[in-house]
N, C-alpha and C positions, 0 to 999 in steps of 0.2 A: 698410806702406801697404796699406789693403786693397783686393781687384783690384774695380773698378767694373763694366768688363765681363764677366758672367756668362755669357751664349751669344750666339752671332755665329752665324747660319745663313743658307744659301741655299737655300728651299722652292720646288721647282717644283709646281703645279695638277696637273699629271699624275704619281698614284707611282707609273707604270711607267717613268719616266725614257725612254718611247719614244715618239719623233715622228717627222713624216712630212714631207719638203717641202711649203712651201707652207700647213702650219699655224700655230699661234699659240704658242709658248714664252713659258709667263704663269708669274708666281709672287708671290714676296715674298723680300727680303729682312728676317729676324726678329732683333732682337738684344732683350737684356733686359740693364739694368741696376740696380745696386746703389744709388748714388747719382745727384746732377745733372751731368750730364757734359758737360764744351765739346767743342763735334765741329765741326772745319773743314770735313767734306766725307765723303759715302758714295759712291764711285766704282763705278758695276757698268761690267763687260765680258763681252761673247758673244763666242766664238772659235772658229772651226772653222777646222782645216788639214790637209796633208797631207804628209806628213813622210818621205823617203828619209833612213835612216841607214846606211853601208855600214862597219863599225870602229864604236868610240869612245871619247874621252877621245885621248891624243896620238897613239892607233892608229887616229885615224878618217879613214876615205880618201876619200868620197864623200858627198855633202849636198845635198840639194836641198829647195824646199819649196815648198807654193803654200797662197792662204788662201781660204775659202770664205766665212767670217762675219768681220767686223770691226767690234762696233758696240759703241761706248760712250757711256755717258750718265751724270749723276749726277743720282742719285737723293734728296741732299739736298746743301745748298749750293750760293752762287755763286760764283766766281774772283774774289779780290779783296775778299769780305766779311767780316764779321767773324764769330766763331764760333756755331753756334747751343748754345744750353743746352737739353740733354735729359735730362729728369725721371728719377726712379728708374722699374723696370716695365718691361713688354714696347712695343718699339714696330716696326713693320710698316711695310716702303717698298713698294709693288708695282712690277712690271716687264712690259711683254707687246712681245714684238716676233714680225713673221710672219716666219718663216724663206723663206727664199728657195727658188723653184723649182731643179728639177737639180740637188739636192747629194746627193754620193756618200756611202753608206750610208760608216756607222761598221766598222770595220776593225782588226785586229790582224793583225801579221804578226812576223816576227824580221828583216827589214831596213828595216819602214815601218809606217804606220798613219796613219788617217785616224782625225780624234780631235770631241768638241763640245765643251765647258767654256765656265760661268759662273763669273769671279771677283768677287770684291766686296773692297774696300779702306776700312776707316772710319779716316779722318784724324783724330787730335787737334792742339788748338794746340802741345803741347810736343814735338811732331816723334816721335810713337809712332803708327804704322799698322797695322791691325790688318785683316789676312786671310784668305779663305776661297776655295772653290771648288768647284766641284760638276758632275761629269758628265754628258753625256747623252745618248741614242742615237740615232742617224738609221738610220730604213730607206729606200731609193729602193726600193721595189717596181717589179721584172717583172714585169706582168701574161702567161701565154702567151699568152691570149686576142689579143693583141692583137700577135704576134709573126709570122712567115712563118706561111702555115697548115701549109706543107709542115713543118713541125718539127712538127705534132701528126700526121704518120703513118707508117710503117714505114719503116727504110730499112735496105740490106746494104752487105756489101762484100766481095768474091771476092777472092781470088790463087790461081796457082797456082806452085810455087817448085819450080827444082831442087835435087835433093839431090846432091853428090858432082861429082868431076871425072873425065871419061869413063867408065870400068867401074866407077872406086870408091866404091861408094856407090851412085849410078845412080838413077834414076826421080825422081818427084815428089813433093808432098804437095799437095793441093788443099784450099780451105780456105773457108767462106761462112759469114760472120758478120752476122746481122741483131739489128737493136735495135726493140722494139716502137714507140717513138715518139723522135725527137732531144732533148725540153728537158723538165725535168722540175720537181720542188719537193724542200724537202728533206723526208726522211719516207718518201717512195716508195722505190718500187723499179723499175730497170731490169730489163727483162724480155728474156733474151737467148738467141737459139736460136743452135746452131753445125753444121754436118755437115763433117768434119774425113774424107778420102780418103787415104791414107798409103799409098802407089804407091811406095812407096820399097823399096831395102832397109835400111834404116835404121829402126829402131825409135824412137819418140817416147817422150822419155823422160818428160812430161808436156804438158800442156793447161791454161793457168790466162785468168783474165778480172782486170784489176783497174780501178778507178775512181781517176782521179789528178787531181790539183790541180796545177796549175802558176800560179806568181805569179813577177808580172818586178818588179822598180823599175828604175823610170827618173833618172837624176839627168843633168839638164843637156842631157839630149836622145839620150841614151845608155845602156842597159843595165847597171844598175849591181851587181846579181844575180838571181841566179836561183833559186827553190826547185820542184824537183816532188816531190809527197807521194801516197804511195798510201792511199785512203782504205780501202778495202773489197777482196777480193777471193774468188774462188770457183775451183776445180781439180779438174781430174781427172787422170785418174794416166795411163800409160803406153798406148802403142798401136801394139801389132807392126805389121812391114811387113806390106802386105798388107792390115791391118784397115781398118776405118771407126769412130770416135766422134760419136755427136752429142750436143747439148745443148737438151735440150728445155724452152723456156719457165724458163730458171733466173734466180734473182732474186737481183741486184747492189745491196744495199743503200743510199741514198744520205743520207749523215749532217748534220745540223745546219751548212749553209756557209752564206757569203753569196753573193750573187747573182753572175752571172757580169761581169764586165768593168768594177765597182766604177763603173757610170758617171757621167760628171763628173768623175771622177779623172784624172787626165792622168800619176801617177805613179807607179802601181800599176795593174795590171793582172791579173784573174784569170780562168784558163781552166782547162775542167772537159773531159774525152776519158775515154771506155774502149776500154783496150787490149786486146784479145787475142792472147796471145803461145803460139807453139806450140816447144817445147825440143825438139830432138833428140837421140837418147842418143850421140851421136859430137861432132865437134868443130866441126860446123856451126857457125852463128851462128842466133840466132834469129830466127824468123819471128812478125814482129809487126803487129798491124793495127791502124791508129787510127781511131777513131769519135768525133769531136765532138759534146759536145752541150752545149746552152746549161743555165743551174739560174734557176731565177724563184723568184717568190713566191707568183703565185696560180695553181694550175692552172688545166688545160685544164678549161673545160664540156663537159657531152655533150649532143649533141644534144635529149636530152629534158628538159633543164633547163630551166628557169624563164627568160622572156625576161632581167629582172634581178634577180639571186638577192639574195639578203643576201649583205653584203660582211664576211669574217671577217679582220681584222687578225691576222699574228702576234703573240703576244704580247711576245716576246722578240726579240732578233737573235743569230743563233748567231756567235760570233766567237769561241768557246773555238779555242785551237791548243795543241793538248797538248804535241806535241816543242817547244814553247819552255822546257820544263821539263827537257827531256831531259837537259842538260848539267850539272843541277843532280843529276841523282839516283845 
């Protein structure tokens, strides 16, 4: 029997498959057929959720989920009618729905993801349905602009720690860690000074900076795991007792993420800190200092900007996570 349906697509208006709360998700669905074809019904569906998976298959331990989008319509046919007959040739259904304000940016992760998809279903009378589906990305943009002002200016953070227990070991290490502003975009760089005091007799056995990612899922109300990833990091080497290190204006790369704290997500959670950790060459423990800081989408203006500039959309949403591959290679 020859196959009648030739192509079955779901075309969105925008080919960057990237949208924005609060805009219009327009398209078509396209199919082309061969012959006259009886069709009971074209069913589309919008889906957006957010998905905790902690295991899976009959190792799965933990599941939770919540939905953002839930909307279906059809697109040809009624409930209860009789079949329509569709010509040979291309034929075209349109769809446009406004997506809703507050939805959390698009996401991957290795125990969750927040996801978009359009499905479409075309019913024949002889009980054959025929399916498709088609992805597509939400960004929630940070504006910094519009965030504490205090995150667009300097901030530090001191310790000073003992080394050793009464004579052994003995003295301090004194430690001041500034970051030139708290919240950033991806692309930049953190710009980070240190002056590192080692009053000790203890020799440092290095000096490193790194930028880390922390993601929690939530399932059920409850911490369902945990991942922290170092994304970038920068080192310097050793530092006799006695000495001083500093770090003058050094720059902490900060790579392709999404935004901080996936908001409107209730289920995933993501936090961005640079740590500065100081190793001793004995059997101390180390000395580590945390510095939060938020990641947006459109930086800071500077004062001699233009009251309102042109607005540059990303193009893209960076959601690549490489160690999901890890296990494989």
């Amino acid at each position: 029997m020859p196959k009648k349906l030739l192509k079955f697509l779901i075309v969105f208006d925008n080919t960057s498959l990237l949208y924005f709360p609060g805009q219009f998700l327009s398209g078509k669905v396209l199919m082309e057929l061969q012959d006259d074809t009886p069709v009971l019904g074209l069913h589309f569906h919008v889906i957006g959720e957010g998905v905790v998976r902690v295991g899976s298959g009959r190792h799965e331990r933990l599941f939770d989920k919540e939905n953002y989008i839930d909307f279906r319509m059809r697109l040809l046919g009624e409930p209860g009618h009789s079949a329509s007959i569709l010509s040979p040739g291309i034929h075209s259904f349109p769809f446009k729905l406004g997506l809703p304000m507050g939805l959390p940016s698009t996401f991957l992760g290795t125990h969750g993801w927040v996801q978009y998809f359009c499905k479409a279903a075309l019913r024949e009378p002889n009980g054959l349905t025929h399916k498709n589906q088609q992805v597509f990305i939400v960004m929630n943009p940070i504006d910094l602009n519009l965030e504490p002002p205090v995150l667009s200016q300097e901030f530090e953070l001191e310790v000073e720690h003992k080394l050793g227990v009464g004579c052994v070991g003995g003295g301090s290490v004194r430690c001041r860690v500034s970051l030139d502003r708290g919240a950033y975009i991806p692309g930049q760089s953190v710009v980070l000074s240190a002056h590192i005091v080692n009053n000790s007799r203890t020799a440092l056995r290095c000096t490193r900076a790194a930028l880390t990612e922390t993601i929690q899922y939530i399932a059920h109300g409850k911490v369902a795991a945990r991942e922290v990833r170092e994304l970038s990091r920068l080192a310097h080497g050793k530092t006799r007792a006695g000495e001083t290190d500093r770090w003058r204006g050094e720059l902490l790369y900060v790579p392709p993420l999404p935004p901080t704290n996936l908001r409107g997500c209730h289920l995933i959670s993501v936090q961005y800190d640079v740590f500065f950790i100081i190793e001793p060459k004995s059997l101390e423990k180390e000395i580590k200092l945390q510095l939060p800081i938020l990641l947006g989408t459109y930086p800071f203006r500077d004062d001699d900007d233009e009251a309102h500039p042109p607005t540059h959309y990303p193009s893209t949403l960076p959601i690549f996570r490489p160690w999901l591959n890890e296990k494989q290679t």
